[in-house]
C-alpha positions in Angstrom: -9.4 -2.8 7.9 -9.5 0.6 10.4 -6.7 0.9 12.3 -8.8 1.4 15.3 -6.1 -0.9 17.4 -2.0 -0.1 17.3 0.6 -2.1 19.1 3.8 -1.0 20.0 6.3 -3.5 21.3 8.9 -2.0 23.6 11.5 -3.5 26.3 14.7 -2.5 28.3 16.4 -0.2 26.6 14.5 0.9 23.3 13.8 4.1 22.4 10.0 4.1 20.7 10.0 8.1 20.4 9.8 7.7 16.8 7.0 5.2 16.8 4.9 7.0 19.2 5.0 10.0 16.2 4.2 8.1 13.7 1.7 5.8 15.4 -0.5 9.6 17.1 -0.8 10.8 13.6 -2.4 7.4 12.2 -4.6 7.3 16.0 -5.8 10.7 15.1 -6.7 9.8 12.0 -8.9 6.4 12.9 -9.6 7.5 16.4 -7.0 4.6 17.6 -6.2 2.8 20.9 -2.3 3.1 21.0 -1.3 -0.2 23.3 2.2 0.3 24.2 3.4 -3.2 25.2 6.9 -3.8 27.3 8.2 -6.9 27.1 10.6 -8.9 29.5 12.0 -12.2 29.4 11.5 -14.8 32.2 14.8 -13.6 34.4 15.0 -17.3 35.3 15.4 -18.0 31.5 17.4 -14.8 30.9 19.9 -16.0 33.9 20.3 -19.4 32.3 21.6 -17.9 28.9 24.0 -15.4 30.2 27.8 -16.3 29.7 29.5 -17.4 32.6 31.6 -14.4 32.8 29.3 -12.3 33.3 27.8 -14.6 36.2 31.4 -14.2 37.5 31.2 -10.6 37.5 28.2 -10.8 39.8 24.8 -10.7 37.5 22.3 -12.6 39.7 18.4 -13.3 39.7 17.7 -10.1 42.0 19.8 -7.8 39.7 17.7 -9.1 36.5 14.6 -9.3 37.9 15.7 -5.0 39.1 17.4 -4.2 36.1 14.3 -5.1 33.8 11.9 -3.4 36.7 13.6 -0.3 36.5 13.7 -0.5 32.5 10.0 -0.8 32.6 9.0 2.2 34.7 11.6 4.6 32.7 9.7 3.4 29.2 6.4 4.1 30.7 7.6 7.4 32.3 8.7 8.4 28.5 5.8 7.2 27.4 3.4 9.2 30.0 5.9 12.6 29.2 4.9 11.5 25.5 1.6 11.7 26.2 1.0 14.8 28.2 3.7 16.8 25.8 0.8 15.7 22.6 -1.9 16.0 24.1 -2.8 12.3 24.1 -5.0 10.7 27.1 -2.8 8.2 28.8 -4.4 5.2 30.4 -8.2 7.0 30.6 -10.5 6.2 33.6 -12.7 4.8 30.6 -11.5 3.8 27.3 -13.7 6.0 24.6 -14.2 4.3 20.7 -14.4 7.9 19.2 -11.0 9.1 20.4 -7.5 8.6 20.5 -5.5 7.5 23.8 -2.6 5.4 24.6 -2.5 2.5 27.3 0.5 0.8 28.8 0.9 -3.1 29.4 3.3 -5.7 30.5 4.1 -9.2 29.4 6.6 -11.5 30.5 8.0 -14.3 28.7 9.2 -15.2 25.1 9.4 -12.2 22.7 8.3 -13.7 19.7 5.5 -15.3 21.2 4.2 -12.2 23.2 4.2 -10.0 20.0 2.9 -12.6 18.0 -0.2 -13.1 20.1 -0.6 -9.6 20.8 -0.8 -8.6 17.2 -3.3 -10.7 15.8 -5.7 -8.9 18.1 -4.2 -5.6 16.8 -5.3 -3.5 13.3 -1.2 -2.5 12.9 2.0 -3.3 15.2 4.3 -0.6 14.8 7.9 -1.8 14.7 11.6 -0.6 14.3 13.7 -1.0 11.5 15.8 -4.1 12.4 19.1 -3.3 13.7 22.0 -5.5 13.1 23.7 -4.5 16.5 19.9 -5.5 18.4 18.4 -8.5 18.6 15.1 -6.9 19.9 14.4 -5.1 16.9 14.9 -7.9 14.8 13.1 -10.3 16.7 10.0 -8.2 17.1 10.0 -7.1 13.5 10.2 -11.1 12.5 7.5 -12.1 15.1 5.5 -9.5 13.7 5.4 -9.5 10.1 6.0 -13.8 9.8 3.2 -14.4 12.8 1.1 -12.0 14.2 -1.4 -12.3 10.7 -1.8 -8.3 10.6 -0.5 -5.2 8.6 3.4 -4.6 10.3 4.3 -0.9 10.2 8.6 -0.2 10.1 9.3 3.0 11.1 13.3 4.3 10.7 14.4 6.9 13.5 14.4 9.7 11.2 10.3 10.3 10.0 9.1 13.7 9.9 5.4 14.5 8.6 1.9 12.8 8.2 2.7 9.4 6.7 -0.5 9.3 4.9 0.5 12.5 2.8 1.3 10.5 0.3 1.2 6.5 0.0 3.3 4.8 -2.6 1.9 0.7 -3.2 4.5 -1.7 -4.6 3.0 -4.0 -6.9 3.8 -7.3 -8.9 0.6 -9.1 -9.2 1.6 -11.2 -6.0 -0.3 -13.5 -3.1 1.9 -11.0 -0.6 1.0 -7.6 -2.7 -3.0 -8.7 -2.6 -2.9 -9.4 1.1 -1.3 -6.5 2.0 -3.7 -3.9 -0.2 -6.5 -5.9 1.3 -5.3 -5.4 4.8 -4.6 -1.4 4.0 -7.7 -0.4 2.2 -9.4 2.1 5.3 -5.7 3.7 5.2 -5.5 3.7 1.5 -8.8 5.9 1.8 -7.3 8.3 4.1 -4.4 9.0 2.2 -3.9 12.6 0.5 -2.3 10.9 -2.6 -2.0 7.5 -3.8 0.4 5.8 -6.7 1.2 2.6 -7.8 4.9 1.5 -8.6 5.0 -1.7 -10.7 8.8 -2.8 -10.4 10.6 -5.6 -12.9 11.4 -8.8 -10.8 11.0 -12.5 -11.1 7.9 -12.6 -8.6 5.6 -10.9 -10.9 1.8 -12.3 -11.2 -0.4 -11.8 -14.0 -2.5 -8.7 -12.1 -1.2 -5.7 -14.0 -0.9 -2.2 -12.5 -4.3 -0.9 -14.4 -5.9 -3.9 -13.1 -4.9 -2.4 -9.5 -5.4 0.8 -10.4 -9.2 -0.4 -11.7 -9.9 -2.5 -8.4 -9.3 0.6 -6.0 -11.3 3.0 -8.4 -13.8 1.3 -6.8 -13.1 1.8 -3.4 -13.2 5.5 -4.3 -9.2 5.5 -4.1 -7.8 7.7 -7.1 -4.3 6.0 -7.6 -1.5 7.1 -10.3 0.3 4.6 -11.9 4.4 4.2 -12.0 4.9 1.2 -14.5 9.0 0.4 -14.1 9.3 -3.0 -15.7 11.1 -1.7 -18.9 13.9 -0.1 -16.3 16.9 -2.5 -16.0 19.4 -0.5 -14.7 19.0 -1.5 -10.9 17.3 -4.1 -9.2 13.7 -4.0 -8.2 14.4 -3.0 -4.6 16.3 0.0 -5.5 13.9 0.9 -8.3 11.0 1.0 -6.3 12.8 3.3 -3.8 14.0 5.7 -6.0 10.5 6.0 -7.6 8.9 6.6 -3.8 11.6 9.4 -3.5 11.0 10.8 -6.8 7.2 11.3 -5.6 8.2 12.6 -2.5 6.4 9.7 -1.1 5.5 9.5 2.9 4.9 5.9 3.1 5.5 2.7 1.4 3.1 -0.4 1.4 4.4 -3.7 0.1 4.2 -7.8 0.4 6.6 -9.3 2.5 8.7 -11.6 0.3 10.5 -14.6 1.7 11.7 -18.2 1.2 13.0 -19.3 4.6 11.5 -18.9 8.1 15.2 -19.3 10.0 15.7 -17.4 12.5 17.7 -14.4 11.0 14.4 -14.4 8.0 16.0 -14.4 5.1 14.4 -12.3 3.2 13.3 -12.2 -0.6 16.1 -9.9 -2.2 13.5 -7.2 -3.0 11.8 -6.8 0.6 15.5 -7.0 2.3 16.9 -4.0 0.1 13.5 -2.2 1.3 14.0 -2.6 5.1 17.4 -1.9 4.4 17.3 0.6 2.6 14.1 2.8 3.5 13.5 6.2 4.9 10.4 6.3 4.9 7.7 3.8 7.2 6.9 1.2 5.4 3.8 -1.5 5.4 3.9 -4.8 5.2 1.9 -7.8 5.1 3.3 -11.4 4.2 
């Protein structure tokens, strides 16, 4: 799949510097449509779920309804700063396939839903590293990788580089592993260096890491091969890290293992030490 189409969700308050970076190098790589999305709840629905404290201290529909207006025009003021300081068109007169530009759009209503919808008519939605201390990271990171159907990029604050300088793929022979090579095979093309890490774990399928290996040889993508199932001195999660860092690796793809769809995703002990735990962007498909 070309990553022709990017979402980024945004809303009051989140800084997306970070993700813009990383999402311009992969738009000037695939020519891309950057869509910034903001997000706002219905203030109606936002009123009725405040504590009544804070109703008591004066928070009322007006101030909601201006508080999320103003939040909206400072993200896309950033975001047109962003723009003109990278040399990135910014809302063009006419939209051109064979370049790179970034658009801004506005949707109000449930967050999950919005980013949901959004993404399955995006190639990749770009997306935080889930903050315990914010809900909106969280929430858009679960509504993205659990529902939107497409490849979810997680990007921490601190990325520096091209992230396709070198792509590490974490393999186990998986339904989640196959999906997600599936879904990264144009970007697997443009990457500078591919390897393989085949970490020990109880999820593993019968697909070996030469089998892998063998199946993007024909897609013209030379990969190297990191077999780690012998290793039993830590657990898959942090095995598969330290390998990436070893490499010097720029990016991470993986499945997205899990075994409960509650609200806080509790995720499969391997993918939860990864978002955790990573420094680098990681993609994920579940």
């Amino acid at each position: 799949m070309v990553m022709r189409c990017i979402l980024i969700p945004v809303g009051v308050g989140i800084e997306a510097k970070h993700r813009f970076d990383t999402a311009a190098k992969l738009a000037e790589t695939f020519n891309s449509r950057i869509e910034v999305m903001f997000v706002s709840p219905v203030p109606e629905t936002y009123l009725s779920g405040l504590p009544d404290v804070a109703i008591a201290a004066g928070v009322t529909f007006d101030s909601i309804k201006a508080e999320i207006q103003n939040g909206a025009a400072i993200s896309k003021t950033k975001l047109a700063s962003w723009c003109a300081a990278n040399g990135i068109d910014f809302e063009p007169a006419a939209e051109k396939r064979d370049s790179r530009f970034a658009v801004w759009t506005e949707e109000v209503g449930d967050l999950e839903s919005c980013v949901a919808l959004a993404g399955r008519v995006s190639d990749l939605v770009v997306v935080d590293k889930p903050k315990i201390d914010e809900t909106f990271t969280q929430r858009v990171f679960e509504a993205s990788v659990f529902s939107a159907g497409r490849p979810t990029l997680m990007v921490p604050e601190a990325v520096n580089g091209d992230p396709l300088r070198h792509v590490a793929i974490a393999w186990n022979g998986s339904l989640e592993s196959a999906r997600v090579i599936g879904q990264s095979i144009a970007l697997l093309h443009k990457a500078g260096r591919v390897s393989i890490i085949q970490a020990p774990g109880p999820d593993e399928g019968n697909t070996e890491v030469a089998d892998l290996s063998a199946y993007l040889g024909w897609h013209g993508i030379a990969a190297e091969s990191h077999d780690l199932r012998s290793a039993t001195d830590k657990s898959a999660g942090e095995l598969i890290l330290d390998e990436a860092a070893r490499h010097d690796a720029s990016m991470l793809v993986m499945g997205a293992y899990t075994h409960s769809r509650l609200r806080q995703f509790l995720l499969g002990g391997v993918t939860q030490h990864v978002v955790t735990h990573a420094r680098i962007p990681v993609l994920m498909t579940h």
